[in-house]
C-alpha positions as CSV (number, residue, x, y, z in Angstrom):
1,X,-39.1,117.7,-52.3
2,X,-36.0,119.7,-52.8
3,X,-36.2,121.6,-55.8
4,X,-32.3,121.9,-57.3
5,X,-31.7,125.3,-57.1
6,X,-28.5,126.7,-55.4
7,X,-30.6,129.3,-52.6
8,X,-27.4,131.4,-53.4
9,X,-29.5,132.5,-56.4
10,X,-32.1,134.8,-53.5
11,X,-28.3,136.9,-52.7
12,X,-29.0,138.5,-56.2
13,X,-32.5,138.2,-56.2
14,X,-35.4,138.2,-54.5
15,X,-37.8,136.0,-56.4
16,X,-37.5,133.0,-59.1
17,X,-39.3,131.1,-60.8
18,X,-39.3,126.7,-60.3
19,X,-41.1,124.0,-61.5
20,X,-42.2,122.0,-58.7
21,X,-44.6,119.2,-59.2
22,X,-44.9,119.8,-62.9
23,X,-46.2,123.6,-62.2
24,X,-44.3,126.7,-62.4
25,X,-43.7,127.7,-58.7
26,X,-43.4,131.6,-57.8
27,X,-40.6,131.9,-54.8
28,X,-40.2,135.2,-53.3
29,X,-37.6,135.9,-50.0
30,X,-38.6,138.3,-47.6
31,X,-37.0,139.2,-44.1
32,X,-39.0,136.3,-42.3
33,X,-38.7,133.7,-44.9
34,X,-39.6,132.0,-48.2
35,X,-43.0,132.4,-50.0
36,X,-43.9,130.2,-52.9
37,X,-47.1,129.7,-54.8
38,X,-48.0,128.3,-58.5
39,X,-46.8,131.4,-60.7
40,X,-50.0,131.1,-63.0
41,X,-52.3,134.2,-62.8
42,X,-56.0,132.6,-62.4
43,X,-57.5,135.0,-64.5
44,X,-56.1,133.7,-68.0
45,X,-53.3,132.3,-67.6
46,X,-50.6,134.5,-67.3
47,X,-46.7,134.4,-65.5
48,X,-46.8,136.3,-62.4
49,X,-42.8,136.4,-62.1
50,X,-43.0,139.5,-64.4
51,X,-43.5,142.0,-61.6
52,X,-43.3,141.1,-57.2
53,X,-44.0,144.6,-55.5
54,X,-43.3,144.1,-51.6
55,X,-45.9,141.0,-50.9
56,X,-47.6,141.3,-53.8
57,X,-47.6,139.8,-57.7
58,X,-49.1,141.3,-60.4
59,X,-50.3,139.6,-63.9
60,X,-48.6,141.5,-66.5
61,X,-51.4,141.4,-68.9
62,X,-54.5,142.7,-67.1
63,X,-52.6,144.0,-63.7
64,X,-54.6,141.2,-61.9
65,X,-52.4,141.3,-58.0
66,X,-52.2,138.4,-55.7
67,X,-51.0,137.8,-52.1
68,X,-47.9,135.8,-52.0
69,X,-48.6,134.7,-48.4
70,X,-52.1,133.7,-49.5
71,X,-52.4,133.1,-53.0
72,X,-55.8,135.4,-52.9
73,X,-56.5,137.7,-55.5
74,X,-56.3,141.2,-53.7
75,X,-57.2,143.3,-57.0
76,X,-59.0,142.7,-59.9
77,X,-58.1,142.5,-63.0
78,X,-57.9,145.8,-64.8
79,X,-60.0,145.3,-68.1
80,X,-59.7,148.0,-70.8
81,X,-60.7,148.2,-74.5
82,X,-57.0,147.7,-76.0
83,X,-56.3,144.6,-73.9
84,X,-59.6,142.7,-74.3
85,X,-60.9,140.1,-71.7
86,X,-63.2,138.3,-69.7
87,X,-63.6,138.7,-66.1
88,X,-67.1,137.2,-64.3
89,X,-65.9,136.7,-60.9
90,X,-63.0,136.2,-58.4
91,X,-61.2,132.4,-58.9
92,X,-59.9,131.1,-56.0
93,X,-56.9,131.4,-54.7
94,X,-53.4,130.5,-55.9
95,X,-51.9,127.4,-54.6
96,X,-49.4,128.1,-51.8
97,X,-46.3,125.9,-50.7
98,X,-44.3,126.0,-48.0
99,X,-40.5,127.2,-49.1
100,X,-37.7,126.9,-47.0
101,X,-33.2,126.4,-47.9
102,X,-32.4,123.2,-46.6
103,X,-29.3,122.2,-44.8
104,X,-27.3,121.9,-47.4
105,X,-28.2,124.8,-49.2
106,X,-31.5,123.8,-51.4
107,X,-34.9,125.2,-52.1
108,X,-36.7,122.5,-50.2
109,X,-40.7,123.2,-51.1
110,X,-43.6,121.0,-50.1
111,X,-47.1,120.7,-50.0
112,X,-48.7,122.3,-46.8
């Protein structure tokens, strides 16, 4: 399914966020390619598009980091007294797509 975004948008970029499917999508261009996975931390509910460090994107309210290749949870959340939550165990992981600019210059992303 081609989502309509221009892939011009990754020359001043290098992530974005889409709605694909009814779900906000997390894209992020690397050397080798597009990654894309649903942009919702697992933990409570969080955007992930706040922060992408190298392959990795962190939940901007309890630091919770995910693999963008994976969707797996690769830290925990960080839980402290001012920012108040509840954490019992790892979720699973993050939906993954595969992303790719189309032929005629679209963010093409699918189901795997």
């Amino acid at each position: 399914m081609k989502v309509r975004v221009l892939a011009k948008v990754f020359e001043e970029r290098d992530h974005i966020l889409v709605w694909f499917k009814g779900r906000p999508i997390l894209v992020v261009k690397r050397p080798e390619g597009l990654y894309a996975m649903d942009a919702v931390c697992a933990h409570m509910g969080c955007a992930l598009l706040t922060e992408v460090d190298g392959y990795y994107a962190v939940c901007p309210a309890h630091k919770a980091k995910y693999d963008i290749r994976t969707g797996e949870m690769v830290e925990r959340p960080v839980v402290r007294p001012e920012v108040p939550c509840e954490f019992e165990d790892v979720r699973p992981p993050l939906r993954t797509y595969k992303a790719r600019i189309s032929d005629d210059g679209f963010l093409d992303i699918s189901d795997f």
